[in-house]
C-alpha positions in Angstrom: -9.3 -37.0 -32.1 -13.2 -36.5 -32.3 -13.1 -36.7 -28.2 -10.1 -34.4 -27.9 -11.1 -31.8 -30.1 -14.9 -32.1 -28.1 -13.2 -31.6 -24.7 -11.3 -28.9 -26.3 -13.6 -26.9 -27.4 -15.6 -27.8 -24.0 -12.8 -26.1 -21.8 -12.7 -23.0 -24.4 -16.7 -22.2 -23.9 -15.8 -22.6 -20.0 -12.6 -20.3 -19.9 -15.2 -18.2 -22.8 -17.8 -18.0 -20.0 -15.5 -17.5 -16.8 -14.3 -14.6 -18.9 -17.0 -13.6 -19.6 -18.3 -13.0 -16.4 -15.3 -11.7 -14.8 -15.2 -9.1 -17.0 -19.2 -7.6 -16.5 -19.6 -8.8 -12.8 -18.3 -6.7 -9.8 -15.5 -7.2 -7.5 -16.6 -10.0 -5.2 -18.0 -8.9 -1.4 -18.0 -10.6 1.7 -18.7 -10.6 5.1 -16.7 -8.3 7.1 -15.6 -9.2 10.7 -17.0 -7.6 13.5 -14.5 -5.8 14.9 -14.9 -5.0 18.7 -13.3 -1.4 19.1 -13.6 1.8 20.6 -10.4 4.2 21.0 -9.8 6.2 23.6 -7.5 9.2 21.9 -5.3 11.9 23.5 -3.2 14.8 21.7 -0.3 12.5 21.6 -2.0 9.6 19.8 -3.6 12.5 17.7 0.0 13.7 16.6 1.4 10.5 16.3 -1.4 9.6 13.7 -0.9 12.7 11.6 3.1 12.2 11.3 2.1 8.6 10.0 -0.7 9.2 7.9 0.9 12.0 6.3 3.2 8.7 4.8 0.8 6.6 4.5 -2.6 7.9 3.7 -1.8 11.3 2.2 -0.1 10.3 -1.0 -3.5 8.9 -2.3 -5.9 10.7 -0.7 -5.2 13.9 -0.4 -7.0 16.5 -2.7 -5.6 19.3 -4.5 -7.1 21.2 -1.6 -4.9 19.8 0.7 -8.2 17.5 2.4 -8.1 14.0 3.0 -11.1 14.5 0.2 -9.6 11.3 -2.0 -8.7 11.9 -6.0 -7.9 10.6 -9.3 -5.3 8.6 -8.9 -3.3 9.4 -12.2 -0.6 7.5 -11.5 -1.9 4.2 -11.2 -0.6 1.9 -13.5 -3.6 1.9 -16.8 -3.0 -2.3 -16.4 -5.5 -1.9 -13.4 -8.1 0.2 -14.8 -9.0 3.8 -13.1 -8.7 4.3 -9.6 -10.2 6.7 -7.7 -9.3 6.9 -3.9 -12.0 7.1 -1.4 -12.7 10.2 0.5 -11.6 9.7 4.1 -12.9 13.1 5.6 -15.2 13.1 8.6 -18.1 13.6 6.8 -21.2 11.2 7.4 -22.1 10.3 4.1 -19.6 10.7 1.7 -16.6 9.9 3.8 -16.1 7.9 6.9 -17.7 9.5 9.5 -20.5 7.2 10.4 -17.9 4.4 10.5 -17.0 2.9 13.8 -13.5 2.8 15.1 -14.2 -1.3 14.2 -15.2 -0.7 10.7 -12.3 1.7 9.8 -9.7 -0.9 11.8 -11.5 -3.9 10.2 -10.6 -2.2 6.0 -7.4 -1.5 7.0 -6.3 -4.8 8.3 -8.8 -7.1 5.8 -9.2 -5.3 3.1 -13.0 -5.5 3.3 -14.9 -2.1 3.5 -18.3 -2.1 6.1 -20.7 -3.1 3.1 -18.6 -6.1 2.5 -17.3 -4.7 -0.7 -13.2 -5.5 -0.9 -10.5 -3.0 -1.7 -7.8 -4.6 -3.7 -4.1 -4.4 -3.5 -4.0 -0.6 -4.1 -5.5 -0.2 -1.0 -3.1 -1.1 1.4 -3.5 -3.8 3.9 -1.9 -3.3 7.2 -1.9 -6.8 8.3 1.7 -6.4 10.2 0.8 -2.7 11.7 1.0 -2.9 15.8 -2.1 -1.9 17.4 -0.7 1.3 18.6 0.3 2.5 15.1 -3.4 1.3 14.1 -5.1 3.1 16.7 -3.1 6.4 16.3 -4.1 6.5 13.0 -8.0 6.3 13.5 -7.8 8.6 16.6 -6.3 11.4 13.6 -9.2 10.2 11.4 -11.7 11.1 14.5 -9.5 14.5 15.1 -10.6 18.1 14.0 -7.3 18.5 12.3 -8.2 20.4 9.3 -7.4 17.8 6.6 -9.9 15.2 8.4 -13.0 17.7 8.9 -15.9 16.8 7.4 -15.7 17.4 3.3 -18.9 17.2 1.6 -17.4 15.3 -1.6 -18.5 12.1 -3.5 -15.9 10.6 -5.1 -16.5 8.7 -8.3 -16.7 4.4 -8.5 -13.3 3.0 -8.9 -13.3 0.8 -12.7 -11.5 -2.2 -12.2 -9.5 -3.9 -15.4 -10.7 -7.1 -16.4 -6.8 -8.3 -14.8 -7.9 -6.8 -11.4 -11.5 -9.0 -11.3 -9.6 -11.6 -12.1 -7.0 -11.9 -9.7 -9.3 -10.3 -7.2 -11.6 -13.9 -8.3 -8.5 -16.0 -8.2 -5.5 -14.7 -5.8 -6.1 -11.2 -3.7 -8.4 -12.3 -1.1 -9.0 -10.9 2.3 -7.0 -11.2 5.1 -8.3 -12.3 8.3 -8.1 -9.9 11.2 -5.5 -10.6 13.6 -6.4 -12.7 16.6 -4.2 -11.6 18.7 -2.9 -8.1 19.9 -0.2 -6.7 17.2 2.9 -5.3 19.4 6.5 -4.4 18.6 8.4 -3.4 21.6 12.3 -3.5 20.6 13.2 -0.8 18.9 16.8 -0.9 20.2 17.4 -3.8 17.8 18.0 -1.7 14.5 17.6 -4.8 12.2 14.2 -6.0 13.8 12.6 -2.6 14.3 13.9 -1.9 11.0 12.4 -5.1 9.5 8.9 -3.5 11.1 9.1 0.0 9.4 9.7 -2.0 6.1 7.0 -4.4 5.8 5.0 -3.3 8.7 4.3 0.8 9.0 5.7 2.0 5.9 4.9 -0.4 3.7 8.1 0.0 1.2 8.2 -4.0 -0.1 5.0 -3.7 -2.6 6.9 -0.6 -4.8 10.0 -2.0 -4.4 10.0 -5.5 -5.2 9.2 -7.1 -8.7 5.5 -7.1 -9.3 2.6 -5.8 -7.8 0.5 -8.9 -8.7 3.1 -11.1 -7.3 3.5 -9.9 -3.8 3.3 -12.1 -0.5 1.3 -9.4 2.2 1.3 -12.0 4.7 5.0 -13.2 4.0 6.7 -10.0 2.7 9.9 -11.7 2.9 8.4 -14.4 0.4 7.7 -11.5 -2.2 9.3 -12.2 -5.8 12.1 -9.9 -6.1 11.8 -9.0 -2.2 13.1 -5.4 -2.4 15.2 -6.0 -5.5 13.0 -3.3 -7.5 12.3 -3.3 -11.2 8.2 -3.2 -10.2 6.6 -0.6 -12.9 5.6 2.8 -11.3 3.5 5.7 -13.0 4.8 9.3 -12.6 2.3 12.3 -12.3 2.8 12.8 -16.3 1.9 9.5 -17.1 5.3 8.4 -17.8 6.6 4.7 -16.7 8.9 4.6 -14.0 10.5 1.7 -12.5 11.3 1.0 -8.8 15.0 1.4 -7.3 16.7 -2.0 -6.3 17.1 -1.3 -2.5 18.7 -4.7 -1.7 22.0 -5.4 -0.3 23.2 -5.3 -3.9 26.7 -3.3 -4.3 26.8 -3.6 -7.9 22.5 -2.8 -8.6 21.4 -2.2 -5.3 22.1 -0.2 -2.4 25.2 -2.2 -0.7 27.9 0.5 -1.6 26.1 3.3 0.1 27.0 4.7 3.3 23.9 6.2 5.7 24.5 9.9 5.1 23.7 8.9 1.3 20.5 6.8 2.3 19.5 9.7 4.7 19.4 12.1 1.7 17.5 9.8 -0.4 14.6 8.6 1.8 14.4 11.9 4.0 15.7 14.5 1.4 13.9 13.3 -2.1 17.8 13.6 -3.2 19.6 10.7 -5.2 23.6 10.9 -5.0 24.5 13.4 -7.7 21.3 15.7 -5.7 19.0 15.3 -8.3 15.9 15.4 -6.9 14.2 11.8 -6.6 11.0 11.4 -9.2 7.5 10.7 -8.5 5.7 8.3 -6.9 9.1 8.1 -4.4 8.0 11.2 -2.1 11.0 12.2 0.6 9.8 11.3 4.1 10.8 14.6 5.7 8.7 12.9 9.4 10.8 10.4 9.6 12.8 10.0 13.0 16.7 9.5 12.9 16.1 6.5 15.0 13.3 5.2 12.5 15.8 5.6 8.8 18.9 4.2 10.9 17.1 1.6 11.5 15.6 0.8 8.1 19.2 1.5 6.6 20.4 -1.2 9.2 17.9 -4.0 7.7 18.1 -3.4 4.1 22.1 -3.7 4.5 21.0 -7.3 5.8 18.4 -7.9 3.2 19.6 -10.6 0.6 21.2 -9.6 -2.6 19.7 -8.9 -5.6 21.2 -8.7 -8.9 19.0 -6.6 -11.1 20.0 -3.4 -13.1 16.7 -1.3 -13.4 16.5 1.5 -15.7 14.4 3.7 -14.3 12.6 4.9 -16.6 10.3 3.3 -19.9 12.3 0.2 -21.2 
């Protein structure tokens, strides 16, 4: 007993410890990859850019003054401390304009900003993204568009939770930049180029799956509740929300509904009695036909998920 109560209290002073300095240390840094790359843009890579960034980036990191300035991020769930997103505007100093076309690809594929320090999972990771989706997004970045231009705004350090150091110590870790070129050329399968715009552009698995600290980047399919919903949102107000099962479900998810009813929903904001859809799900009002039949077409082939959400506080 004398032994067992030593090696007890032995492996309570190292968990005491571990804690201790998770919780006043930083998030961990590393190494970023050199990343070789140097875009040649045009007006059409330039547009193309925009349309996605307005789903992609905008929602975070757009200011009140419509500027890609970076903000409060209010609706973050309190679990995972206060999050501030980064100001992406042109500006040399305080946004990303001094970052090459490399360092800007390089965060958005590893996760691991130019001075080594890592973004965690609230910062996307576009491990799937084709290069051509990649580079129109950093020739927008680059572009004079007015949200881009240069904003001469610092935005304040990010305060991690003690959960976040921790599973940014234990679990989210860095992805390694693809070797190989990123391509998706058939969009006339619906199901395939579907499966893309879900787990590849748009990004729609993380909200709409179980748990944020439980999803599979590199796998999506392998996520825990793959698109069965349930995963605990934040609204503008502060108020929990919880995300829509958008599995093959007829009875919890989206099996019963026919693609005039999943049009309104993702492209109009409007649920099926025209109530307007809450925040954070935003209507995608750039999405093309071809682009939400096809994501219609793969979630009515994603497996089946049994799981009522209420969707608001529990």
């Amino acid at each position: 007993m004398r032994v067992l109560v030593k090696v007890l209290m032995v492996l309570l002073g190292l968990f005491l410890v571990f804690g201790l300095y998770v919780q006043f240390s930083d998030l961990p840094k590393y190494v970023p990859q050199e990343v070789e790359l140097k875009i040649e843009s045009d007006s059409l890579m330039i547009t193309e850019g925009a349309r996605l960034s307005s789903m992609l980036c905008s929602n975070c990191h757009m200011s009140s003054d419509n500027v890609l300035a970076g903000r409060l991020l209010t609706e973050a769930p309190p679990e995972f401390g206060t999050v501030y997103s980064a100001n992406i505007t042109g500006h040399k100093e305080n946004g990303i304009g001094s970052w090459t076309d490399g360092e800007i690809a390089c965060l958005l594929r590893t996760g691991v900003k130019r001075d080594g320090s890592f973004a965690p999972f609230y910062m996307p990771r576009f491990t799937h993204l084709t290069d051509r989706d990649l580079h129109c997004i950093i020739a927008y970045l680059r572009s004079e568009k007015r949200e881009v231009r240069a904003v001469d705004r610092k935005q304040a350090a990010s305060r991690p939770s003690f959960l976040v150091k921790f599973l940014c110590r234990v679990a989210w870790k860095p992805f390694a930049y693809p070797s190989q070129k990123m391509v998706f050329t058939d969009t006339l399968d619906l199901v395939a180029y579907g499966k893309y715009l879900v787990t590849g552009r748009y990004d729609c698995y993380p909200c709409h799956s179980a748990d944020f600290t439980k999803v599979d980047f590199q796998t999506p399919e392998n996520t825990e509740g793959f698109l069965g919903g349930g995963n605990k949102l934040i609204d503008l107000n502060g108020q929990e929300v919880y995300s829509a099962n958008i599995s093959s479900d007829k009875e919890t998810g989206i099996g019963n509904w026919d693609y005039h009813l999943f049009r309104q929903a993702l492209v109009e904001g409007k649920g099926s009695k025209g109530v307007t859809l809450r925040y954070p799900m935003l209507p995608y009002t750039s999405l093309r036909e071809s682009e939400t039949r096809a994501i219609f077409a793969y979630l009515r082939q994603v497996p089946e998920i049994n799981n009522p959400v209420e969707r608001t506080a529990r």
